[in-house]
C-alpha positions in Angstrom: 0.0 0.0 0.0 1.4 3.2 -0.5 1.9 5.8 1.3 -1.3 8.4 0.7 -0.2 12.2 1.9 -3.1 13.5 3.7 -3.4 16.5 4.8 -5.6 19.4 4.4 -2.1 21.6 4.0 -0.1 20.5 0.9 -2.8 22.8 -1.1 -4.1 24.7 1.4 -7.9 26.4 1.5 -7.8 29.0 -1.5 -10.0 32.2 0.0 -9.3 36.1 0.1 -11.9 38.4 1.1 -13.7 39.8 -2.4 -16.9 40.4 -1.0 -18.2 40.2 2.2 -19.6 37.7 1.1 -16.8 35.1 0.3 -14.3 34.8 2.7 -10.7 33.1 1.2 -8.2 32.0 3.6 -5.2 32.0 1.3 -3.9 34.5 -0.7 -5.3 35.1 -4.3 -3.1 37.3 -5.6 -1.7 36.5 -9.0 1.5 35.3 -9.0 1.6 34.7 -5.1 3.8 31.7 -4.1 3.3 29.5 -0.8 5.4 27.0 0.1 5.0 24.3 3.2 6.9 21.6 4.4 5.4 18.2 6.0 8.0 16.4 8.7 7.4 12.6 10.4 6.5 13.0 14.1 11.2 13.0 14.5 10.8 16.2 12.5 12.3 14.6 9.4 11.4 16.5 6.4 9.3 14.4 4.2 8.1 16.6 1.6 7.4 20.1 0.0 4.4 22.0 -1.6 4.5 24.6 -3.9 1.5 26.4 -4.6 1.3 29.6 -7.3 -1.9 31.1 -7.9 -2.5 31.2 -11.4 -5.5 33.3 -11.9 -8.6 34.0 -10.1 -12.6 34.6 -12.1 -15.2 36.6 -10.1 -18.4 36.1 -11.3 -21.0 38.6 -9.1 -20.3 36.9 -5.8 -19.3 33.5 -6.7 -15.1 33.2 -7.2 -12.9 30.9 -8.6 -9.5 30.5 -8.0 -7.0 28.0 -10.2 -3.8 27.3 -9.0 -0.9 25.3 -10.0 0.9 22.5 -7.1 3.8 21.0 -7.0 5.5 18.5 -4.9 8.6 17.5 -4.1 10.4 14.3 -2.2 12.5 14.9 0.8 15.5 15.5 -2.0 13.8 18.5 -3.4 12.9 16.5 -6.1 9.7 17.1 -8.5 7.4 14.1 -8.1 4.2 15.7 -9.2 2.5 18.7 -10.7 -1.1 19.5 -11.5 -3.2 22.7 -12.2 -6.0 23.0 -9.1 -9.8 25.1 -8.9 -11.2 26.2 -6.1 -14.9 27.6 -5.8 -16.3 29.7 -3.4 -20.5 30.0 -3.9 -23.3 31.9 -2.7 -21.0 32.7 0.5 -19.5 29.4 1.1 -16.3 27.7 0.1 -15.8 24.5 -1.2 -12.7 22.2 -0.9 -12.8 19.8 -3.6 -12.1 15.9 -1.7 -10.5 14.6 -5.0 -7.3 17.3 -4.7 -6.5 15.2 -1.2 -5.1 12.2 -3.2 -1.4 13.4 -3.6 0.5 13.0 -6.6 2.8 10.3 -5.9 0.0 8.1 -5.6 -2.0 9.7 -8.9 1.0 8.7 -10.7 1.7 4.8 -9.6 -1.7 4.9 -12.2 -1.0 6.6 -15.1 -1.5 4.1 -17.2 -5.0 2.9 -15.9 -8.3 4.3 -16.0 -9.3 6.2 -12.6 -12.6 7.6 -11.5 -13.2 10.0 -8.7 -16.5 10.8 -6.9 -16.4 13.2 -4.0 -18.5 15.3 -1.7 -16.5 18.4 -1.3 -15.7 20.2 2.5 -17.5 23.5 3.1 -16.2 26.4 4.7 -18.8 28.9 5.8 -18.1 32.7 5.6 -18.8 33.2 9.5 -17.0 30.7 11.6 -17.2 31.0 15.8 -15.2 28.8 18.1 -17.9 25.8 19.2 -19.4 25.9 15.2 -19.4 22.2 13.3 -18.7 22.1 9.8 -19.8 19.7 6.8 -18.3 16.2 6.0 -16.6 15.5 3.2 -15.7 12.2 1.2 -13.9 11.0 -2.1 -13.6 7.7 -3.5 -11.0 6.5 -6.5 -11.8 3.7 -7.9 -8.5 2.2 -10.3 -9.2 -0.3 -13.1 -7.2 -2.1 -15.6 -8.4 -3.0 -19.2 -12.2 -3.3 -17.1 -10.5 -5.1 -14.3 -11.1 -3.5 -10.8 -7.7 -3.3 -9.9 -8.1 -1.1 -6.4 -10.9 0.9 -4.4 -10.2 3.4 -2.0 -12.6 6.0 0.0 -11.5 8.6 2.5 -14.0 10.3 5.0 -13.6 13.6 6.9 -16.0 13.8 9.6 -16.3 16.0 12.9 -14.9 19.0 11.7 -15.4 21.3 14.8 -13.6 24.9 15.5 -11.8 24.1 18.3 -10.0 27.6 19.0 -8.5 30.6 17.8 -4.9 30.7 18.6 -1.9 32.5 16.9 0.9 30.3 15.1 4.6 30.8 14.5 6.2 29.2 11.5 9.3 30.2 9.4 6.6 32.2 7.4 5.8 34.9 10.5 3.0 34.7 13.0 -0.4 34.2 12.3 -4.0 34.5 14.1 -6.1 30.9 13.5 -8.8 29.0 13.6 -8.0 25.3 14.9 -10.1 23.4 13.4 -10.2 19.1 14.4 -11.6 16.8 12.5 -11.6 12.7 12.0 -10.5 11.0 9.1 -11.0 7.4 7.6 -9.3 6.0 4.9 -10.6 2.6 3.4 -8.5 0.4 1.1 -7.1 -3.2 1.3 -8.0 -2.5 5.1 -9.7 0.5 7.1 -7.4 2.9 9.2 -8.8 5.7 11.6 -6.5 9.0 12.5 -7.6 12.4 13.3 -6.3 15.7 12.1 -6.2 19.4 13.7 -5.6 22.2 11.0 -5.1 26.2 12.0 -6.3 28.2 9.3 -5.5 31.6 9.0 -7.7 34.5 6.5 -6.0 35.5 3.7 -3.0 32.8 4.1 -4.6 29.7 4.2 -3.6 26.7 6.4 -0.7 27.9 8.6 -0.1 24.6 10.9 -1.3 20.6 10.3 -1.2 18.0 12.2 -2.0 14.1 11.9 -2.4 11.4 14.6 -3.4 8.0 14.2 -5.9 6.0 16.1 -4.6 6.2 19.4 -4.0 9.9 19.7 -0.1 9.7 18.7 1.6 12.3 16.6 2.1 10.7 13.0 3.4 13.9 11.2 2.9 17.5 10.7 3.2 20.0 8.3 3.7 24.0 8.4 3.7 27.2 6.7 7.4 28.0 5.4 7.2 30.9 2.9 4.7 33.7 1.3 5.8 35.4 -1.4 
């Protein structure tokens, strides 16, 4: 099985305030450049995320943001690249599921045939410590010449806003909403872990951390550069 990144962080939520009423919590500025780093629970650096914003499309109060991702293994290596769009409509943000399969694992398939389904995480304009937020789930199913070769699903659940608490990274100090929520992942076998992001407005996920079933500290990644 192998290894799935997953973490709300290594594309970040795309918002900036156009209108009160869509609220973005990363930059949107054209040309704008984030970068974040994810580390094992030893604080060995596992990978990096590059994220440009590309454009961005207002259409009266619904936006829509594309932006282009890249990763790289712990050797600063490119391992995968894709262009990403992100909606925000009628006040609320959507975080498409299907951008939470990473790269590496897109491209151990390129030569199959894979279909995604998803229901996509919200992200309200108006957030209060105590306030739930939506589920979310994608499944990828992988087949070979009509062969079912692989299925796999991934659940968010319990998204709560735990706090708001500020965050130091080598990107600067930030003020953010901790948000925790519970993740399942089903595939030869099912695994439970849980994950607690702080999100900051107008920079986007700042902090994130992932524990497995029994509350220990898996890996984490932060916020290492704005540009």
């Amino acid at each position: 099985m192998k290894k799935i990144t997953l973490s709300l962080a290594f594309i970040g939520f795309i918002f900036q305030s156009f209108s009160q009423d869509c609220i973005f919590y990363c930059p949107v500025k054209e040309g704008t450049i984030t970068e974040t780093k994810n580390y094992n629970a030893k604080d060995k650096l596992q990978s990096t995320n590059k994220q440009t914003i590309l454009s961005k499309k207002v259409t009266g109060k619904d936006v829509a943001v594309t932006i282009k991702s890249e990763s790289y293994d712990d050797k600063d290596k490119l391992v995968g690249s894709r262009d990403l769009t992100f909606e925000c409509k009628n006040g609320v943000f959507f975080f498409d599921m299907k951008n939470l399969i990473d790269p590496q694992t897109m491209s151990a398939y390129k030569d199959m045939e894979v279909k995604m389904t998803a229901i996509n995480l919200d992200m309200p304009s108006v957030l209060s410590v105590g306030k739930t937020l939506g589920d979310g789930n994608v499944q990828m199913a992988v087949s070979n010449q009509g062969m079912n070769m692989m299925t796999m699903t991934i659940n968010i659940t319990n998204r709560k806003i735990e706090a708001i608490e500020k965050i130091t990274t080598p990107a600067g100090t930030f003020d953010c909403y901790k948000i925790s929520y519970d993740v399942e992942t089903k595939m030869m076998f099912k695994m439970q872990s849980k994950g607690i992001d702080w999100v900051a407005k107008e920079i986007g996920t700042v902090r994130s951390e992932n524990y497995d079933s029994k509350g220990k500290l898996v890996g984490y990644t932060v916020l290492n550069s704005i540009k």
